[in-house]
C-alpha positions, 0 to 999 in steps of 0.5 A: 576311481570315483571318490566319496565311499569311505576308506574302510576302516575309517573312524568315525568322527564324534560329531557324527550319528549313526543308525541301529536297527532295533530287532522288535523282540527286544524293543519293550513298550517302543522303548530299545533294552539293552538286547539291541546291543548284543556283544560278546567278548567272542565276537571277531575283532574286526567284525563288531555289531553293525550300525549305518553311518546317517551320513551315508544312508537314510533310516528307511534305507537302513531296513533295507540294507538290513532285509528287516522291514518291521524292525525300528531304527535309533539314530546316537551320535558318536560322541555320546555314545563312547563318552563313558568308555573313553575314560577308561583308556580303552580303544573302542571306535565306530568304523566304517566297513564295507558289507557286500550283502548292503548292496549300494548301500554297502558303504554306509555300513559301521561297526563298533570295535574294540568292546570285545576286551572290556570285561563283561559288565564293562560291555553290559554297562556299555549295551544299558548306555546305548540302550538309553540313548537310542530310547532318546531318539527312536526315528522309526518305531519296531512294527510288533507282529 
């Protein structure tokens, strides 16, 4: 077996970043809202919102693992990202999970998990934080049709 994909179910570190592919329809004026992080308490434990792990996979490649040319990519790190729900005791992670329909890429695929037990302004006030730090680094702009 050949090393270096990840372990499925990996944490991952603070000091890395990730990628999330910003949908165009809720990017306003170039800026990301709170709509690129859609979460719902409903959503299956195992199978959180998707983001690339940039250790894995480059920006560019994210839309193409995505299947989404015209959406924007925002690069946040970790650590940043969880910093206000770390405080509250709860156990939300980024993990690596592999997703077939990312193809060589599949390995680059991360998901956050553990939002789905926050109450719902919990996870708004979550979605409003990541919206704010992916406005700070926007490394590819959502094309507006």
């Amino acid at each position: 077996m050949a090393s270096g994909p990840s372990v499925v179910g990996e944490i991952i570190p603070d000091n890395e970043d990730v990628y999330r592919g910003l949908n165009p329809k809720f990017v306003e004026e170039g800026v990301p809202t709170m709509d690129c992080f859609i979460m719902s308490a409903s959503d299956p434990i195992d199978d959180g919102i998707s983001f690339g792990r940039v250790r894995d996979i480059s920006a560019e490649n994210l839309l193409v693992a995505l299947n989404k040319p015209s959406w924007g990519v925002a690069q946040l790190n970790v650590a940043e990202a969880l910093a206000g729900v770390k405080a509250t005791g709860l156990v939300i992670d980024f993990r690596q999970k592999d997703a077939a329909d990312w193809g060589e890429h599949r390995t680059a695929h991360v998901m956050l998990t553990g939002y789905q037990s926050m109450k719902k302004q919990e996870r708004n006030d979550l979605r409003r934080h990541l919206a704010k730090l992916a406005a700070k680094k926007v490394v590819i702009p959502a094309t507006v049709n």
